[in-house]
C-alpha beads as a LAMMPS data file, in Angstrom:
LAMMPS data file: protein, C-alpha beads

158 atoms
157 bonds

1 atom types
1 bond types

-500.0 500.0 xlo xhi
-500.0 500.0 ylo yhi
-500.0 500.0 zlo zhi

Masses

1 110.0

Atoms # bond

1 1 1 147.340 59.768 -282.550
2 1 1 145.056 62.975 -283.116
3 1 1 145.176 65.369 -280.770
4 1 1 141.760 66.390 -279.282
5 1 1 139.890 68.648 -281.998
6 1 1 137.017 71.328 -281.053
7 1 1 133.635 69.876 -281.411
8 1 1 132.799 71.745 -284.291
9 1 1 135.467 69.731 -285.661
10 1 1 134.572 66.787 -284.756
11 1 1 130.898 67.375 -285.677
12 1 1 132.374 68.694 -289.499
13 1 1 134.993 65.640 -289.692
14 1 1 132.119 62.715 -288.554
15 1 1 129.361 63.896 -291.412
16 1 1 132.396 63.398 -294.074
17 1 1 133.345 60.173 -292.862
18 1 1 129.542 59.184 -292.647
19 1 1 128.788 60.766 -296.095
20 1 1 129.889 57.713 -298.552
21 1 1 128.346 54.858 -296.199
22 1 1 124.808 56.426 -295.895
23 1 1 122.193 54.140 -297.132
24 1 1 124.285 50.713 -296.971
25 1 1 123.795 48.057 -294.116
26 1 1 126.449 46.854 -291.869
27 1 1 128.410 50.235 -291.587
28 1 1 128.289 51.099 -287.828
29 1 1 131.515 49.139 -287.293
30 1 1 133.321 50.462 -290.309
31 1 1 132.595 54.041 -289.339
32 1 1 133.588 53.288 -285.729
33 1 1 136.970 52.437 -286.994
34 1 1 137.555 55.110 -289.461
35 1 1 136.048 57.773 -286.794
36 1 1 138.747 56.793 -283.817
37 1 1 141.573 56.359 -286.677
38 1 1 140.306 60.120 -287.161
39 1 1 140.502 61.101 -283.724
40 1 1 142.388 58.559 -281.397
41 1 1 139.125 57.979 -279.728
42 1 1 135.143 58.176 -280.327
43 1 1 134.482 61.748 -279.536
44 1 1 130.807 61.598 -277.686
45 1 1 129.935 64.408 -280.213
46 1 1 130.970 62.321 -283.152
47 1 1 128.756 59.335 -281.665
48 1 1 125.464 61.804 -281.354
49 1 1 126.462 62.713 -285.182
50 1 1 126.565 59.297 -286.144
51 1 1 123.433 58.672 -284.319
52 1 1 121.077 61.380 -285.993
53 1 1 122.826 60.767 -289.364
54 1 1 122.060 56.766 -289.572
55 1 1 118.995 57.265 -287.581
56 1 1 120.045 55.008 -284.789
57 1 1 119.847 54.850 -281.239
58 1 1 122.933 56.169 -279.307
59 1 1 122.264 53.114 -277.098
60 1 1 122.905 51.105 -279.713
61 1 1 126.022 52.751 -281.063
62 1 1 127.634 53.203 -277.293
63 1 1 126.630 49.521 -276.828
64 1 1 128.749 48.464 -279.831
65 1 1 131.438 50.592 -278.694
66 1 1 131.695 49.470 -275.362
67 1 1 130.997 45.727 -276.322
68 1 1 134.763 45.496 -278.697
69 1 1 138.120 46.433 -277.198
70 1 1 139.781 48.008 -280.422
71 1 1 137.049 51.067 -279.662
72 1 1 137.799 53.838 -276.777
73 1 1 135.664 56.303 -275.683
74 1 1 138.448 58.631 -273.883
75 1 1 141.548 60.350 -275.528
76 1 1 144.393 57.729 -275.035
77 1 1 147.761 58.576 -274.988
78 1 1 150.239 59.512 -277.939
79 1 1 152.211 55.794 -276.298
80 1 1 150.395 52.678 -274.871
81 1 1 152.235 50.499 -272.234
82 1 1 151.251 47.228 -272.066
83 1 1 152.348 44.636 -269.236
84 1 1 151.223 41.192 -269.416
85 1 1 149.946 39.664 -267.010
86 1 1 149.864 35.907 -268.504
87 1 1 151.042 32.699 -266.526
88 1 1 154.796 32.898 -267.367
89 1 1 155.230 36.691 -266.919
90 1 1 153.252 36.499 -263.868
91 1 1 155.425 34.037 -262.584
92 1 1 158.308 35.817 -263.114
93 1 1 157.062 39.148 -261.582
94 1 1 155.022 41.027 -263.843
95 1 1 153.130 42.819 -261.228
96 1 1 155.953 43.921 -259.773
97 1 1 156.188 46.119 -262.975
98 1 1 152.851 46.961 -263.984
99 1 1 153.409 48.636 -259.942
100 1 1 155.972 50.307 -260.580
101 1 1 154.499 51.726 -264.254
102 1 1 151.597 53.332 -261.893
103 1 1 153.945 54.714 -259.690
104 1 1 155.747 56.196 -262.423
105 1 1 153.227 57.317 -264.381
106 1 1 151.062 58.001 -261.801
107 1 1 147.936 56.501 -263.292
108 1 1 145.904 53.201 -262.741
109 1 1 145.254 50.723 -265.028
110 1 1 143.548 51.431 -268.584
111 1 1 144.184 55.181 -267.476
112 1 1 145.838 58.025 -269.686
113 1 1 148.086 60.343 -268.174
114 1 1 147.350 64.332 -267.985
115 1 1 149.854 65.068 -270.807
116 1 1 148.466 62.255 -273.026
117 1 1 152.131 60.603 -273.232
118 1 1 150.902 57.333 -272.458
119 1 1 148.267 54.908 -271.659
120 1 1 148.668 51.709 -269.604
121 1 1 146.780 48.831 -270.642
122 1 1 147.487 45.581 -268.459
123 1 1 147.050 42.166 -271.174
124 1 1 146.373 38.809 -270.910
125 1 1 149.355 37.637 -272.519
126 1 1 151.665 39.723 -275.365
127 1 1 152.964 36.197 -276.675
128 1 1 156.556 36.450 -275.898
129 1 1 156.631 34.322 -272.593
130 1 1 160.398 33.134 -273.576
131 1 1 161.236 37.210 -272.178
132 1 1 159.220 37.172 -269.207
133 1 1 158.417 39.718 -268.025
134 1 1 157.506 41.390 -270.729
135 1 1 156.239 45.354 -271.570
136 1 1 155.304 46.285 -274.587
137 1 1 155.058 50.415 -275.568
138 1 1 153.298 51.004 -278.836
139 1 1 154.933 47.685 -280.968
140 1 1 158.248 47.550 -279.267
141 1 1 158.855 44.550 -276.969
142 1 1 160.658 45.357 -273.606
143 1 1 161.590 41.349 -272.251
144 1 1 163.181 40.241 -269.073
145 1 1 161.734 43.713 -267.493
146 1 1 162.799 44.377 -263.685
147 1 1 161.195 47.071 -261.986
148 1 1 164.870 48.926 -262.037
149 1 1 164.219 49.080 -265.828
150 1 1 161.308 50.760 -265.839
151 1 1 161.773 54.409 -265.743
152 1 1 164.727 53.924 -268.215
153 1 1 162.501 52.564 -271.196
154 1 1 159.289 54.974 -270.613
155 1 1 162.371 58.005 -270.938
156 1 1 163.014 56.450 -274.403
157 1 1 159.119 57.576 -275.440
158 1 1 158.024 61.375 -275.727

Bonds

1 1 1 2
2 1 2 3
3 1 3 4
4 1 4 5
5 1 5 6
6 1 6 7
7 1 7 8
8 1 8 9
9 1 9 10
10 1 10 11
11 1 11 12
12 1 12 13
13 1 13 14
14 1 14 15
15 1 15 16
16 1 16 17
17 1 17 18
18 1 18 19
19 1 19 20
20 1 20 21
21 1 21 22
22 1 22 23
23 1 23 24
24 1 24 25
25 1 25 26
26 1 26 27
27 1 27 28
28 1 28 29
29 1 29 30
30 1 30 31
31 1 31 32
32 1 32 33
33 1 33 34
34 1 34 35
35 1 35 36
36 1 36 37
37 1 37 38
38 1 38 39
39 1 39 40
40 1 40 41
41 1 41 42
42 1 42 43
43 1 43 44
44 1 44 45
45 1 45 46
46 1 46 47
47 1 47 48
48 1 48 49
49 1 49 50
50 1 50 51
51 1 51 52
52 1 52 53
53 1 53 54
54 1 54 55
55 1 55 56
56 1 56 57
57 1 57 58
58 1 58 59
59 1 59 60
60 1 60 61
61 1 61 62
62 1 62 63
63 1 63 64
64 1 64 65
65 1 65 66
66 1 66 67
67 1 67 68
68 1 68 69
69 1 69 70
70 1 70 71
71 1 71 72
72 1 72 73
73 1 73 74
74 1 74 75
75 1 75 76
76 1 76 77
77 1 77 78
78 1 78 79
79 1 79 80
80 1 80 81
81 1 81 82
82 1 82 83
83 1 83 84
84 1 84 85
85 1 85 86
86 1 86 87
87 1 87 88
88 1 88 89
89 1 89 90
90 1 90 91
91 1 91 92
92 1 92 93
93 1 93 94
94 1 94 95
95 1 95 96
96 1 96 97
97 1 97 98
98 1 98 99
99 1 99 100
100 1 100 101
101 1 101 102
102 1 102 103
103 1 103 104
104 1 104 105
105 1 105 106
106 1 106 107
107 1 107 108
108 1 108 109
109 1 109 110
110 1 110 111
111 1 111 112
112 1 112 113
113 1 113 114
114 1 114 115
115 1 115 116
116 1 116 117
117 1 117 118
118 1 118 119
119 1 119 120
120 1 120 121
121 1 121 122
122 1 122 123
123 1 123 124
124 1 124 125
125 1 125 126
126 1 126 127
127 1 127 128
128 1 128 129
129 1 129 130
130 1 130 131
131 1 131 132
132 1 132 133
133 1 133 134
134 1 134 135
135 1 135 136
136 1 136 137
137 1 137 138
138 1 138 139
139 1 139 140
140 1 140 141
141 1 141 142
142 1 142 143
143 1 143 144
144 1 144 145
145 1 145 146
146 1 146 147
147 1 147 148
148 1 148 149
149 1 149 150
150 1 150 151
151 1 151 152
152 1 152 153
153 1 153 154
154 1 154 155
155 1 155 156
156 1 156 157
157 1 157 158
């Protein structure tokens, strides 16, 4: 993930990424993507750029953002921990360690801690209910989780 840039940056940075889609339809999306792969996150300054360079309203752009998961508004961290919370893991204790990831990391759910180490998103299901529980950090599967475990696998991430 990019770390946080200076909003000249950003400002510099969003008006190339604009540049090759101005004047074609069906871009906001597109740009969206390529402007968090730039930065980890849509910058509120890159969103005004984007605004006054496609002529559109910010509402409009903020609403798309908001509306689709994939897009952040905040700097997430350089790992995300997820912890599902579907039927089987849930069963088998799942809160129990999405708790004890907040106590760790001392953050709340779809928070980002101070450093920017990690982020922890809470999911409907990860699709590995044979491992319940299950945590997954970044695309590494963590199964049959106990909350004894927990500290031991975030130490593996810096």
């Amino acid at each position: 993930m990019a770390p946080i840039v200076k909003e000249a940056d950003v400002v510099e940075q969003t008006r190339k990424i604009i540049a090759p889609w101005k004047g074609s339809k069906g871009v906001v999306i597109p740009i969206l993507q390529e402007l968090q792969k730039e930065f980890g996150y849509l910058p509120k300054e890159a969103l005004n750029v984007m605004s006054r360079e496609l002529k559109l309203p910010k509402a409009e752009l903020y609403g798309i953002a908001t509306f689709y998961a994939q897009f952040h508004l905040t700097p997430r961290g350089r790992h995300v921990v997820r912890v599902c919370r579907g039927t089987a893991c849930h069963v088998r204790g799942s809160l129990k360690i999405l708790e004890r990831v907040k106590e760790i990391l001392g953050v709340d759910e779809n928070e980002t801690t101070k450093d920017l180490r990690f982020t922890l998103e809470p999911v409907a299901c990860l699709g590995a209910c044979g491992l319940a529980p299950v945590m997954m950090i970044d695309d590494e599967t963590h199964g049959r989780m106990t909350p004894d475990k927990v500290s031991a696998v975030l130490d593996r991430y810096q």
